[in-house]
KOLPALO-334433 format. One record per residue: residue in three letters; x, y, z of N, C-alpha, C in turn. Coordinates in steps of 0.02 Angstrom, whole numbers. Atoms other than C-alpha are relative to their C-alpha. Example, Ala and Ser with C-alpha at 12.3 -4.5 7.8 and 13.67 -1.06 7.14 Angstrom:
% residues 2
{ALA {45 -59 0} {615 -225 390} {45 60 0}}
{SER {-42 -59 -3} {684 -53 357} {-39 55 37}}
% end
This chain:
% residues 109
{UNK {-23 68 13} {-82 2427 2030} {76 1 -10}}
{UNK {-78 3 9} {101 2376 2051} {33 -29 -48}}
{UNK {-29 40 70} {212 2338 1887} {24 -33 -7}}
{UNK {-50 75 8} {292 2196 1849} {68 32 -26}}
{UNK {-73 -21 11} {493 2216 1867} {30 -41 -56}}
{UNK {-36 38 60} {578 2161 1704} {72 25 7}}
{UNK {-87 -20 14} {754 2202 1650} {-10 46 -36}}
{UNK {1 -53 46} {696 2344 1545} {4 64 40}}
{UNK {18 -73 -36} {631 2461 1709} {30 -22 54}}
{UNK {-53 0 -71} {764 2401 1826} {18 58 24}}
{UNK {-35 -54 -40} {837 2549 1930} {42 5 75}}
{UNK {-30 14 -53} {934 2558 2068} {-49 64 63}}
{UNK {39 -52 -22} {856 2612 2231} {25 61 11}}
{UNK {-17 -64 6} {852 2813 2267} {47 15 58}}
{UNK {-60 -34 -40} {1027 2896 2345} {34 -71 19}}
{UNK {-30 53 -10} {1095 2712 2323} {67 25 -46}}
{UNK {-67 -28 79} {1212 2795 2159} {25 55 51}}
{UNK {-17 -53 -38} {1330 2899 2224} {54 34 -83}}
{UNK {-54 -39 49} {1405 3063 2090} {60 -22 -1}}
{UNK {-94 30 35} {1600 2996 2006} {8 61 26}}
{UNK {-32 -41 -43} {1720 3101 2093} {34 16 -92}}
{UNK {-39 -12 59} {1799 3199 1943} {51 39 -1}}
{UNK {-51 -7 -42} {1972 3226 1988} {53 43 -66}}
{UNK {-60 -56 47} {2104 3356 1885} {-41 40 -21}}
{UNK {54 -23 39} {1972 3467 1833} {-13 65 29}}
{UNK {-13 -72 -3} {2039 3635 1903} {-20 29 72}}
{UNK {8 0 -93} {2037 3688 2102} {-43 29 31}}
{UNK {81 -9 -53} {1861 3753 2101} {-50 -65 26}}
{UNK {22 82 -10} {1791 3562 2093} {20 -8 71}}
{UNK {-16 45 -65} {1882 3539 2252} {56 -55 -4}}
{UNK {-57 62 14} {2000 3392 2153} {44 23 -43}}
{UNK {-60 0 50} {2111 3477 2070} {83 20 7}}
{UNK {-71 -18 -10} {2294 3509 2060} {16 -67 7}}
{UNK {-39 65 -11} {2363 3369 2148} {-52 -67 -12}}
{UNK {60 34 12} {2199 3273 2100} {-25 -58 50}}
{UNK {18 49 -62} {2165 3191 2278} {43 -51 16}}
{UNK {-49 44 -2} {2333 3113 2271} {63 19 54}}
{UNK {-31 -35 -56} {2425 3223 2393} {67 11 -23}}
{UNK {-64 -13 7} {2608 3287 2374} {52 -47 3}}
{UNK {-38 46 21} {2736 3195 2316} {-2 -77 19}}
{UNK {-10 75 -13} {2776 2994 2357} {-15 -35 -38}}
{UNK {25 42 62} {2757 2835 2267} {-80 12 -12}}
{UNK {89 14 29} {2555 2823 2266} {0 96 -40}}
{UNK {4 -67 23} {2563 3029 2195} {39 3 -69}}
{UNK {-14 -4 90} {2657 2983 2032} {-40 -16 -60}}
{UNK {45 33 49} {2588 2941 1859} {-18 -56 3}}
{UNK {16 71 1} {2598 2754 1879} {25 -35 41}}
{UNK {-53 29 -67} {2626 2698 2046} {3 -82 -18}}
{UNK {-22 71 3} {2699 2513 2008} {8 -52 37}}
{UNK {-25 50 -67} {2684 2433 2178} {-41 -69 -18}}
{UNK {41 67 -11} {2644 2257 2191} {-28 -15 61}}
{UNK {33 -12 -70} {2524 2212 2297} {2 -31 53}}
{UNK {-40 11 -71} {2611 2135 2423} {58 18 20}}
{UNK {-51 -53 -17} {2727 2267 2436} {-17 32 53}}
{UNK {35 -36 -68} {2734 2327 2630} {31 56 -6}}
{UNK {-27 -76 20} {2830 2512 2576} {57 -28 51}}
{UNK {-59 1 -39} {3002 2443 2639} {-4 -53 71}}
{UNK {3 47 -44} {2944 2321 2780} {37 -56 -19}}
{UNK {-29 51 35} {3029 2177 2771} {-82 -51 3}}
{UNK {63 40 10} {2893 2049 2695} {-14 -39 38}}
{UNK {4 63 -16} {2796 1917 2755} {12 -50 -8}}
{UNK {-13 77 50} {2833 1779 2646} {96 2 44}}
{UNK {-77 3 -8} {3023 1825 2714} {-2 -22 89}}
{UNK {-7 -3 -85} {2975 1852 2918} {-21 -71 10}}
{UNK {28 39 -13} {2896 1688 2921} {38 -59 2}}
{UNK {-76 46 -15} {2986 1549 2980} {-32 -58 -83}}
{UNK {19 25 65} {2989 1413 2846} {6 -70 0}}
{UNK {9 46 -36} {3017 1251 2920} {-82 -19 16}}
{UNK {56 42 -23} {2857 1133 2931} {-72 63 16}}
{UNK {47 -29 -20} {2676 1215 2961} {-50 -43 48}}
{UNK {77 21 -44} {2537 1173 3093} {-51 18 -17}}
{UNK {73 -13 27} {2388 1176 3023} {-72 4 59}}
{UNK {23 1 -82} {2272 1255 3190} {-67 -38 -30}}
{UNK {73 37 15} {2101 1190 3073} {-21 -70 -48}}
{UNK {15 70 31} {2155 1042 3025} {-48 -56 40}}
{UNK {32 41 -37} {2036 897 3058} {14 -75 -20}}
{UNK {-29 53 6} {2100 738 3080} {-69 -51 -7}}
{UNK {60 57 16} {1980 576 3039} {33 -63 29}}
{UNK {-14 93 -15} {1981 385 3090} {-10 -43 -26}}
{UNK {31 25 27} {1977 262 3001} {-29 -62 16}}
{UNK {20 70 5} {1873 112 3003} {-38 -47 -40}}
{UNK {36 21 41} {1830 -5 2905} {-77 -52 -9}}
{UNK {64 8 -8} {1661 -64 2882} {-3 -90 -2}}
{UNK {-4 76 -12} {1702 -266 2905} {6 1 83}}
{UNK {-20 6 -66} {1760 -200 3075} {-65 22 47}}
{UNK {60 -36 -2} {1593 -110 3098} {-48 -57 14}}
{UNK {43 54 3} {1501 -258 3052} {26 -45 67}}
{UNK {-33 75 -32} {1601 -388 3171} {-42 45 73}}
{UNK {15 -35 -65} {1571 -252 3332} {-78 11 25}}
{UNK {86 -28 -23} {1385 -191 3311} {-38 -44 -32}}
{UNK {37 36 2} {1238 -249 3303} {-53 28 -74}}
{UNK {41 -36 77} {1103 -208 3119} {-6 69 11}}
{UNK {42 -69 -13} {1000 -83 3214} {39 45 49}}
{UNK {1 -55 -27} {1116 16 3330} {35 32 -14}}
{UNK {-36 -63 7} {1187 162 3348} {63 12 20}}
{UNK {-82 -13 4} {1362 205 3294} {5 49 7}}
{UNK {-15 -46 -38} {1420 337 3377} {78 18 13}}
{UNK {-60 12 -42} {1612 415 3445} {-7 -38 46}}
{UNK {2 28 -73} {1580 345 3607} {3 -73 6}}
{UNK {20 85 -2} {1501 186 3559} {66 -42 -36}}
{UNK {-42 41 35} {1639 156 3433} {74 -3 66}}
{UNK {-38 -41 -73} {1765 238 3586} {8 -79 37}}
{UNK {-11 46 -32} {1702 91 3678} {4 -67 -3}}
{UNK {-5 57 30} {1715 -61 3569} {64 -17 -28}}
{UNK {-74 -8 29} {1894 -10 3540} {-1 -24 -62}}
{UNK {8 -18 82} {1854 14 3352} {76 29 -27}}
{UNK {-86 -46 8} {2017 139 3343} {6 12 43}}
{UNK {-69 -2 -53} {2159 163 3419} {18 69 24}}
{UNK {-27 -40 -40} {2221 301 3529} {-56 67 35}}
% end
């Protein structure tokens, strides 16, 4: 008979956990010395301080980008109409539609 899952006998499923890498811990481990950080450069110091939109000397994006006006490619434009104009054109029961409105010259362009 199968047990009922509570929050007490939760577990994660098996070879889903993977062993913490345990890094300075002497160069039989495999991580030690330079502790998987590699020889010298910024990321290999005590407290590398980069911000994180730091490109290592690129000049940035926020800078390459022109800055003048944007086009927005997912913008979606709407129409408006108002529902007196709705009423005057159609009829109770039909169907409003682009097309139908399209062809009752509802809006413009």
């Amino acid at each position: 008979m199968s047990e009922l899952i509570t929050l007490e006998n939760l577990k994660p499923f098996s070879k889903s956990k993977h062993k913490e890498k345990r890094v300075g811990r002497g160069h039989g481990s495999g991580h030690g010395k330079t502790s998987c950080r590699g020889h010298k450069g910024q990321k290999a110091r005590k407290s590398p301080d980069i911000a994180p939109w730091f490109e290592g000397g690129q000049t940035p994006l926020i800078r390459r980008v022109p800055k003048r006006g944007f086009k927005n490619p997912f913008k979606i434009e709407y129409k408006i109409i108002n529902i007196k104009d709705l009423v005057k054109k159609f009829q109770p029961n039909e169907v409003v539609d682009h097309n139908s409105l399209k062809e009752r010259g509802a809006f413009k362009g």
